[in-house]
C-alpha positions as CSV (number, residue, x, y, z in Angstrom):
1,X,0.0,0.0,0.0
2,X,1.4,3.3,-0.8
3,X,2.7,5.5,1.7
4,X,0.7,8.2,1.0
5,X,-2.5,6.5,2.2
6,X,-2.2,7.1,5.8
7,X,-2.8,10.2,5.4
8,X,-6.1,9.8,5.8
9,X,-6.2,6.9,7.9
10,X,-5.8,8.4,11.8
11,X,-9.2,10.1,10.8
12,X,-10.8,7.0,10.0
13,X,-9.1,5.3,13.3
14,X,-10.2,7.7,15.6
15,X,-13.8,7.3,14.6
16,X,-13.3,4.2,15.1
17,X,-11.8,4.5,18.9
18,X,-14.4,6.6,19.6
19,X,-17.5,4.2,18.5
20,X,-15.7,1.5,20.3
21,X,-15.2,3.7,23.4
22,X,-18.9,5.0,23.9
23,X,-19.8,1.3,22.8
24,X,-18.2,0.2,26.0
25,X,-20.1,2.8,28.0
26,X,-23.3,1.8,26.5
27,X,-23.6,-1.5,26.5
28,X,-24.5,-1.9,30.1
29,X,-27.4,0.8,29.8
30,X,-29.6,-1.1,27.1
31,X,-32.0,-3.6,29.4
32,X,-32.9,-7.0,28.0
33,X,-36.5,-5.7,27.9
34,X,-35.7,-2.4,26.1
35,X,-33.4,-4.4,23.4
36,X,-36.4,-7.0,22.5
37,X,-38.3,-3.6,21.7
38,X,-35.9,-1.9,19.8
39,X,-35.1,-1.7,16.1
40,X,-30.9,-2.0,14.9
41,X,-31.0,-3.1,11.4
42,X,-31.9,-0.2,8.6
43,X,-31.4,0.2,5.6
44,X,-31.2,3.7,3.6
45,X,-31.6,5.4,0.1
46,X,-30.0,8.8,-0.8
47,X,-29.0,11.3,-3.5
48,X,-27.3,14.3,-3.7
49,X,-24.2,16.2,-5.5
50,X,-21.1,14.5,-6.7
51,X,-18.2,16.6,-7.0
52,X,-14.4,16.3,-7.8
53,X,-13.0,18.8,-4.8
54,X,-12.2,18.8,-1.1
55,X,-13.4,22.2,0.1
56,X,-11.4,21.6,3.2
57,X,-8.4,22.2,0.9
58,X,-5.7,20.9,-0.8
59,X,-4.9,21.5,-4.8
60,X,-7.3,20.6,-7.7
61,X,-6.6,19.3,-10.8
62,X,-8.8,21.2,-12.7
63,X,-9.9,25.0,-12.1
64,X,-13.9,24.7,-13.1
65,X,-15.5,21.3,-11.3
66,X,-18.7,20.5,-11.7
67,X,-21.6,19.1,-9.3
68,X,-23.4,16.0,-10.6
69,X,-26.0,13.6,-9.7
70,X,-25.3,10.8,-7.6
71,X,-27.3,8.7,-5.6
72,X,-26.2,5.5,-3.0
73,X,-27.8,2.7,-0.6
74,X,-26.8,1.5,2.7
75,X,-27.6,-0.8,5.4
76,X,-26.8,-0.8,8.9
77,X,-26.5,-2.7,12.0
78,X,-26.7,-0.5,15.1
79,X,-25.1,-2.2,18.1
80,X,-25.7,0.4,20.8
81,X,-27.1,3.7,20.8
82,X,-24.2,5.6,19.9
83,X,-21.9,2.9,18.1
84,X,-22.8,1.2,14.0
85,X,-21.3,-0.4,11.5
86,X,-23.0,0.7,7.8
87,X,-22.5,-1.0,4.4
88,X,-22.4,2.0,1.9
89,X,-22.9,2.0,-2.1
90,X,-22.9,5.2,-4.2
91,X,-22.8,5.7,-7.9
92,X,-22.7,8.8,-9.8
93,X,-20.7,10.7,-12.0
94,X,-17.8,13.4,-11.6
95,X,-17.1,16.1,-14.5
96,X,-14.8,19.5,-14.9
97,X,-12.6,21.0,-17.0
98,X,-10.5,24.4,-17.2
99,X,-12.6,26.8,-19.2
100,X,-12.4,29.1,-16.2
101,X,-9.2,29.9,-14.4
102,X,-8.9,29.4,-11.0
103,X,-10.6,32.1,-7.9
104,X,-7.0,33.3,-7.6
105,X,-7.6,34.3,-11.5
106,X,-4.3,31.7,-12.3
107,X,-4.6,29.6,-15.7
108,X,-4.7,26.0,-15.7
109,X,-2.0,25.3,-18.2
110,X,-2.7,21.5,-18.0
111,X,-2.5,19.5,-20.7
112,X,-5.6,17.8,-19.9
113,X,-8.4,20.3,-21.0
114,X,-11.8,18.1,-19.5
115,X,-12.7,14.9,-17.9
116,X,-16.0,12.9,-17.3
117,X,-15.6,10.4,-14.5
118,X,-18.2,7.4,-14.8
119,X,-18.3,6.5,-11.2
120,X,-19.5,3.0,-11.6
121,X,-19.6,1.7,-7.6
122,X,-17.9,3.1,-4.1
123,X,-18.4,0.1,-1.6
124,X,-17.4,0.6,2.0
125,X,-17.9,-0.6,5.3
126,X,-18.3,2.8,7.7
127,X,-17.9,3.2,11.5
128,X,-20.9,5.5,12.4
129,X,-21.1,7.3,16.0
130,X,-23.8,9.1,17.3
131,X,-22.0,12.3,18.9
132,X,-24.5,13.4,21.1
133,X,-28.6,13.5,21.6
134,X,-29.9,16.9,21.7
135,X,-31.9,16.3,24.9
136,X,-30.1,14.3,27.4
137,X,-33.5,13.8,29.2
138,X,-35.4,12.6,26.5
139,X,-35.7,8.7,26.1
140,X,-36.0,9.0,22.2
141,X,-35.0,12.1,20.6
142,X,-36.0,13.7,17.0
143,X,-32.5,14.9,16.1
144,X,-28.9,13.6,15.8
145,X,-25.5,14.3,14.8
146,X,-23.1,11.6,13.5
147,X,-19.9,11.3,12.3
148,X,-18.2,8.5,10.1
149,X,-15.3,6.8,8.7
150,X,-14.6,3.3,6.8
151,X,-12.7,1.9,4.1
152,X,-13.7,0.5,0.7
153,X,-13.2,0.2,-3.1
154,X,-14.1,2.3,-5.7
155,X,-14.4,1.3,-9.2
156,X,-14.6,3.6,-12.3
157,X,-13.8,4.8,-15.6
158,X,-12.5,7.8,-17.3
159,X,-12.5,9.9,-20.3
160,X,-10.5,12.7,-20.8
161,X,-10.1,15.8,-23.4
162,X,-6.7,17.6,-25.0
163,X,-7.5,20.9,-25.9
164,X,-10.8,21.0,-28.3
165,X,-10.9,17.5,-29.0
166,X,-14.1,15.5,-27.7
167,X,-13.7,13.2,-24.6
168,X,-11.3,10.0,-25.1
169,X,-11.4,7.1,-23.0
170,X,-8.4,7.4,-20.4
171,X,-6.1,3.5,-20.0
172,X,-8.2,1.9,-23.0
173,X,-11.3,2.4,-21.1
174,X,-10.7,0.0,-18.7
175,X,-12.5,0.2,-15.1
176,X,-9.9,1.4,-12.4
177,X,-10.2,-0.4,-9.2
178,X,-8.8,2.0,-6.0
179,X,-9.2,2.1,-2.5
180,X,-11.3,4.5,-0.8
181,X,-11.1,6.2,3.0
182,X,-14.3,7.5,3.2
183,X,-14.8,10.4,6.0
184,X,-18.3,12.2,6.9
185,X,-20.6,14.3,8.9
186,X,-24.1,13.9,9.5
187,X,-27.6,14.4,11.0
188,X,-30.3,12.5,11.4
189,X,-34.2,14.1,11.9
190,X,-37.1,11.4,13.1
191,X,-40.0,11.5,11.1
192,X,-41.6,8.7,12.3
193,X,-40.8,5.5,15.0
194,X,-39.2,3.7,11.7
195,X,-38.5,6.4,8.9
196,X,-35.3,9.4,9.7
197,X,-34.7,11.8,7.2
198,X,-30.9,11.5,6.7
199,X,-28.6,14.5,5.5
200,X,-24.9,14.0,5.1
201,X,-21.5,14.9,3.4
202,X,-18.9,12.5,2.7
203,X,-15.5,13.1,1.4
204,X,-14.0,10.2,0.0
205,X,-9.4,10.1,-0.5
206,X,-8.2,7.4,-3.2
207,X,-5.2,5.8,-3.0
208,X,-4.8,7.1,-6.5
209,X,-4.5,9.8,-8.8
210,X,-6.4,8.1,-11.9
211,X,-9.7,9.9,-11.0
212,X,-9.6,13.1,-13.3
213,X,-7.5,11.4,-15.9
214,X,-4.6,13.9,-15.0
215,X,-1.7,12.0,-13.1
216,X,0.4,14.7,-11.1
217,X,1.3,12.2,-8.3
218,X,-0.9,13.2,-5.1
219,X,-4.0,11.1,-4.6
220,X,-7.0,12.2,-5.6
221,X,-10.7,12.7,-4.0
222,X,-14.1,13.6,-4.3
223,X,-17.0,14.6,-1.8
224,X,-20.5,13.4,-1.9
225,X,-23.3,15.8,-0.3
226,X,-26.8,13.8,-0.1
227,X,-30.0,13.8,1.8
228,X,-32.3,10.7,1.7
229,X,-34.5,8.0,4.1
230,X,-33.4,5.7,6.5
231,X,-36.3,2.7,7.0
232,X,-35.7,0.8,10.1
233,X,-36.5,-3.0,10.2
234,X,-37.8,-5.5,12.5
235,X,-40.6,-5.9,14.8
236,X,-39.5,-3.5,17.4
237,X,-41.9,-0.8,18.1
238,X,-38.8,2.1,18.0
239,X,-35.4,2.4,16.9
240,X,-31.9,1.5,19.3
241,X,-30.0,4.4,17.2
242,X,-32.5,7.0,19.2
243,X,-32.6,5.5,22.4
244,X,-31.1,7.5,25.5
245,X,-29.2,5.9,28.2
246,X,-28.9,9.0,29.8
247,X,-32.5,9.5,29.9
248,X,-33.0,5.8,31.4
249,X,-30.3,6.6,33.9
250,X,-31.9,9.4,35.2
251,X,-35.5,7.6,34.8
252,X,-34.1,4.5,36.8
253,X,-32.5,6.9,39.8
254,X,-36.0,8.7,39.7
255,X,-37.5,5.3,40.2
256,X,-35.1,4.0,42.5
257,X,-35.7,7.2,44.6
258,X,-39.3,6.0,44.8
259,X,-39.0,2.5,45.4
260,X,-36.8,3.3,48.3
261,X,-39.8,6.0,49.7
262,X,-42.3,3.2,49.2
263,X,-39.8,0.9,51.3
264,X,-38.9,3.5,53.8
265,X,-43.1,4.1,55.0
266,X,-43.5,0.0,54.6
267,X,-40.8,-0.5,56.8
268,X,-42.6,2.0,59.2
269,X,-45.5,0.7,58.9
270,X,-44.0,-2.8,59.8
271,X,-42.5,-1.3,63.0
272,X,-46.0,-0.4,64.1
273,X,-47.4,-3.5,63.1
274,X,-44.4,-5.5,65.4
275,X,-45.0,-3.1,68.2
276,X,-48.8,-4.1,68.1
277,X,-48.0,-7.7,68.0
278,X,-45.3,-7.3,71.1
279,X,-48.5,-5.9,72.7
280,X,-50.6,-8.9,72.4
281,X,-47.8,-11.5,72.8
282,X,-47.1,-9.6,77.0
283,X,-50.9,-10.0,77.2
284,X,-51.2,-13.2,75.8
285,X,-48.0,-14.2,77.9
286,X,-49.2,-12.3,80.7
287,X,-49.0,-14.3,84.3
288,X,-50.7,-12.4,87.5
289,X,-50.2,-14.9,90.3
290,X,-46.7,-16.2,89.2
291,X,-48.0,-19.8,89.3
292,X,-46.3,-20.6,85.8
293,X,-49.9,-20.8,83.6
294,X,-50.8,-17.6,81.5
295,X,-53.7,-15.7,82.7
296,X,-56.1,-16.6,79.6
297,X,-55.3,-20.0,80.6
298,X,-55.4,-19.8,84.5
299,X,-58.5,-21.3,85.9
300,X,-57.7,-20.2,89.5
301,X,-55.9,-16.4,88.8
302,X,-55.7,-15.9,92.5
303,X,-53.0,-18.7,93.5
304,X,-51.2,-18.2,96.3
305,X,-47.5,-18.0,95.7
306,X,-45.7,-20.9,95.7
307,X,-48.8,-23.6,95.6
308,X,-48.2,-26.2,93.1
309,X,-50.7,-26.2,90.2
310,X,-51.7,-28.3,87.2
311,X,-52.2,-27.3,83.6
312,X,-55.3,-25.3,84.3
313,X,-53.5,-23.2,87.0
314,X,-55.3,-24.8,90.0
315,X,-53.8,-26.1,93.0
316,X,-52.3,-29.3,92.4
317,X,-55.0,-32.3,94.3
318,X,-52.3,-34.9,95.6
319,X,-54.6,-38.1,96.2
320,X,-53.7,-40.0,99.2
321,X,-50.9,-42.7,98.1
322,X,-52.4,-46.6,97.5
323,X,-50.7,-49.0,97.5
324,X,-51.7,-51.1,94.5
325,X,-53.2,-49.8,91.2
326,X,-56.8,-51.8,90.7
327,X,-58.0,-51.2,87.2
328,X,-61.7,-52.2,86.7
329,X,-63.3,-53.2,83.8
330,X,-65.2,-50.0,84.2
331,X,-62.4,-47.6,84.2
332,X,-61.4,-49.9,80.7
333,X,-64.3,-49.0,79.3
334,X,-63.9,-45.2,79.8
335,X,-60.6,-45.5,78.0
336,X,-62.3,-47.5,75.4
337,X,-65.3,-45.1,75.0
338,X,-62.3,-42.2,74.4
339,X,-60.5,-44.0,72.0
340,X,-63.6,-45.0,70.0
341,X,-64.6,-41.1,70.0
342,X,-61.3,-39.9,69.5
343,X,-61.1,-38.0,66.1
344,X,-58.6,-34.8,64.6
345,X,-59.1,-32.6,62.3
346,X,-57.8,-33.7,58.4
347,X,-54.0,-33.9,58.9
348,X,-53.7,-32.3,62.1
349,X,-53.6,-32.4,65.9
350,X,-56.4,-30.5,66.5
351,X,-59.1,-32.9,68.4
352,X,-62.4,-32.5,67.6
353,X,-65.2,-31.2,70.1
354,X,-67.2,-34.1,69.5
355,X,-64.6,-36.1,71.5
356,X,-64.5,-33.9,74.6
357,X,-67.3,-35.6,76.6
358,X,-65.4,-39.0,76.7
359,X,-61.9,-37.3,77.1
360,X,-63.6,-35.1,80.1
361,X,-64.3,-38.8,81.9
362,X,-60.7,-40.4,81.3
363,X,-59.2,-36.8,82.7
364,X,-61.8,-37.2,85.5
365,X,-60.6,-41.2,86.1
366,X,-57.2,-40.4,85.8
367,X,-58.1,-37.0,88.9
368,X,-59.9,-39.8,91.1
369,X,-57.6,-42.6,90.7
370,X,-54.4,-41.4,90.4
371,X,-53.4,-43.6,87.4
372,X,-51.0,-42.9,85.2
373,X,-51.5,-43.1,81.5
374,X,-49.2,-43.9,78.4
375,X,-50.6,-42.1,75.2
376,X,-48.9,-43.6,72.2
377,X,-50.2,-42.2,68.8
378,X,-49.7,-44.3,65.5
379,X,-50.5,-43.1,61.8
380,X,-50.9,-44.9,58.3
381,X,-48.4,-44.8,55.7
382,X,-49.6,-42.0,53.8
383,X,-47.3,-39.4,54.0
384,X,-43.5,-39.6,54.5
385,X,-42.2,-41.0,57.6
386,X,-41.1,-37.9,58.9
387,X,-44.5,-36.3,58.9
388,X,-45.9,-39.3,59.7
389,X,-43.5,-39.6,63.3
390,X,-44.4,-36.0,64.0
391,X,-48.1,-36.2,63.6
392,X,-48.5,-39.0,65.6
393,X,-46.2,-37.4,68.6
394,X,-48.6,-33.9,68.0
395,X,-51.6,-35.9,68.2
396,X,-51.0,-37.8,71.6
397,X,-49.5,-34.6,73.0
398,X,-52.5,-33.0,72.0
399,X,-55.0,-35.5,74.3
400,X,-52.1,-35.3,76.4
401,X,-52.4,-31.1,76.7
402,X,-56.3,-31.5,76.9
403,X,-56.5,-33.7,79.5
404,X,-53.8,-31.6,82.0
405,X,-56.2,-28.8,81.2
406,X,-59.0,-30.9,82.5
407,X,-57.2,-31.3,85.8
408,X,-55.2,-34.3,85.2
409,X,-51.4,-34.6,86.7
410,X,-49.1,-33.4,83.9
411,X,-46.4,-35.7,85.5
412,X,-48.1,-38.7,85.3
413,X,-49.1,-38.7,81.5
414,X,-47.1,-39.6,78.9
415,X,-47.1,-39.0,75.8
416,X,-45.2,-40.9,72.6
417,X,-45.3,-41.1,68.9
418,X,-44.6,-44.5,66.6
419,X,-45.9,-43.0,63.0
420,X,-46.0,-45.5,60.9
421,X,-44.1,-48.2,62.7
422,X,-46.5,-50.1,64.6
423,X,-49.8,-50.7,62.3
424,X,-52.6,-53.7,63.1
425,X,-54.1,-53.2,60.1
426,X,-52.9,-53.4,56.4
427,X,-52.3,-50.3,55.2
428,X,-53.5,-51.3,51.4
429,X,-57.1,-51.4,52.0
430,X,-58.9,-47.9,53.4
431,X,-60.2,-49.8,56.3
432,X,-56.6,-51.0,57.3
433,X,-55.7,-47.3,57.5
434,X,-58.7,-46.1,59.2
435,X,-57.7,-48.8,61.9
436,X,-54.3,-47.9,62.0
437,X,-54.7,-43.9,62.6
438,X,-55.1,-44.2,66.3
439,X,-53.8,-42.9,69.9
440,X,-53.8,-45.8,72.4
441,X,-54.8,-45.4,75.9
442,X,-52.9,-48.0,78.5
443,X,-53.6,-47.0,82.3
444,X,-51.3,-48.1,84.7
């Protein structure tokens, strides 16, 4: 490549840098919801003026160019809202000649008197950045400015006039193949959520000097003015290019900043709530005579301090001491009568007020007598074993509870639980279940 060329490549690099640098800034702002709502492919149609000059200086081969139609097509992939990389094709035509000296009133004394340049295709692949958004608070804005720079080939052919004669073709005709820097400005206006008028300039730098036919060894260029549309594609309902991540930023704090309010008078309002509930819980825990047994549970509130009392907060009845435990058939039948009208609640310990009456007469035998009773509860295998162990245990400390309540000795009932360990049924038929859900009663 000739050395010449890189003049004009630091431009096209720092565009580059600069799409990669506020790429890197960007891509953290674009949400995974936003980006499944917003358009990045486009593609874009354009005409404009053609022209053999740089007006941003430099010397030109011929003192009187000419403007001619050209027109081009692009499409684009934008990756974030700043940072895209466009696929550009123009075609056109670039004329002039020297029938008019130069502004500084110098003749051309060239021996080339006219070209016409058949500009056949210019195919490059452009960095675009967005430089700013005119509204850093507005989520989508109407207008941008961009800049640009990418690389490509250019292919044409030239003709070319000595003095008088009429236009010749230049090399045999043949069609010149050179690489092209492309460089350009732009903005961008929003006409709708998927049409942007586009205006733009572009000067273009060959790695040549074949353009104008006239070979005087320093590369030649040409610039491109155009205006045209920009349709965006995809089912989006807007477009990435115009999307703010300012704006979101500043949206997102706002609604941070609310979130945390909402938080703040919940949080409040949760202190009040605990406050309430540590008000209820001292009354609910509340215990006037000392005797051990809350106040909503006490049954004698009044107890002198230090009495022993049972469950129900009464004083504790000691019977006088026998020596042998007699067991009548009668007192059998109580525990049978409770065990036959002992039901829960559907997979709970909760018993049942149907079974009160009969549990009221074993609390009553167990007060009179002084017998001690072993509660053992036993479950079917539905369920898994641990919730099958632990309802059983609930349910005979449940009879067990009810019974202390009902002035039986705490101390001389206990309370065990086998699950699923110990059936006397089988546990395949519904009736073996039903047999095998049970607490046992065994006075001694």
């Amino acid at each position: 490549m000739k050395l010449r060329l890189f003049k004009c490549l630091p431009v096209a690099v720092a565009a580059l840098l600069v799409g990669g640098v506020a790429q890197a800034q960007d891509s953290t702002r674009v949400t995974t919801s936003d980006a499944n709502k917003l358009n990045t492919w486009s593609i874009g149609i354009n005409g404009g003026a053609l022209a053999p000059i740089s007006p941003l200086g430099g010397k030109n081969d011929f003192s009187n160019w000419k403007s001619n139609f050209g027109y081009g097509l692009y499409i684009k992939k934008q990756f974030t809202p700043y940072f895209s990389l466009r696929l550009d094709g123009v075609r056109g035509k670039l004329t002039g000649d020297n029938s008019e000296p130069y502004k500084s009133g110098a003749v051309n004394d060239s021996p080339i008197s006219a070209f016409e340049t058949t500009l056949d295709y210019s195919a490059s692949l452009n960095a675009v950045v967005n430089l700013f958004n005119i509204d850093m608070f507005n989520k989508n804005n109407a207008l941008q400015l961009y800049a640009s720079a990418g690389a490509g080939v250019a292919g044409y052919k030239v003709k070319t006039s000595t003095g008088s004669a009429g236009l010749t073709d230049y090399k045999n005709g043949e069609t010149l193949n050179e690489l092209v820097i492309p460089v350009g400005v732009g903005a961008k206006f929003k006409l709708s959520d998927r049409i942007n008028l586009d205006l733009g300039w572009t000067m273009n730098y060959l790695d040549n000097d074949d353009l104008d036919g006239y070979f005087r060894g320093s590369n030649d260029k040409y610039s491109y003015a155009y205006g045209g549309l920009e349709f965006a594609l995809g089912s989006g309902q807007k477009q990435l290019a115009w999307h703010n991540p300012v704006a979101l930023t500043y949206d997102e704090a706002l609604q941070a900043k609310q979130t945390a309010n909402a938080l703040k008078g919940d949080l409040e309002a949760q202190k009040a709530e605990n406050q309430k509930l540590r008000g209820e819980m001292n009354d609910l825990l509340k215990d006037t005579d000392g005797d051990g047994v809350a106040d909503k549970l006490d049954k004698c509130p009044d107890t002198p301090s230090g009495t022993v009392v049972d469950g129900s907060g009464c004083p504790l009845k000691v019977p006088a001491p026998v020596e042998k435990v007699v067991i009548t058939e009668a007192d059998r039948k109580v525990v049978a009568d409770a065990i036959k009208n002992l039901e829960f609640d559907l997979g709970k310990a909760t018993i049942r007020s149907k079974s009160y009456a009969t549990l009221n007469r074993v609390a009553a035998l167990l007060v009179e007598k002084n017998f001690s009773l072993k509660l053992a509860g036993h479950t079917d295998n539905t369920g898994s074993d641990a919730l099958n162990m632990r309802l059983s245990k609930d349910r005979a400390e449940s009879v067990k509870a009810y019974l202390v309540s009902q002035g039986a000795n705490a101390s001389r009932i206990e309370a065990t639980g086998y699950g699923e360990s110990q059936p006397i049924a089988s546990n395949k038929t519904a009736a073996g279940r039903q047999k095998n859900r049970r607490v046992e009663f065994t006075l001694y």
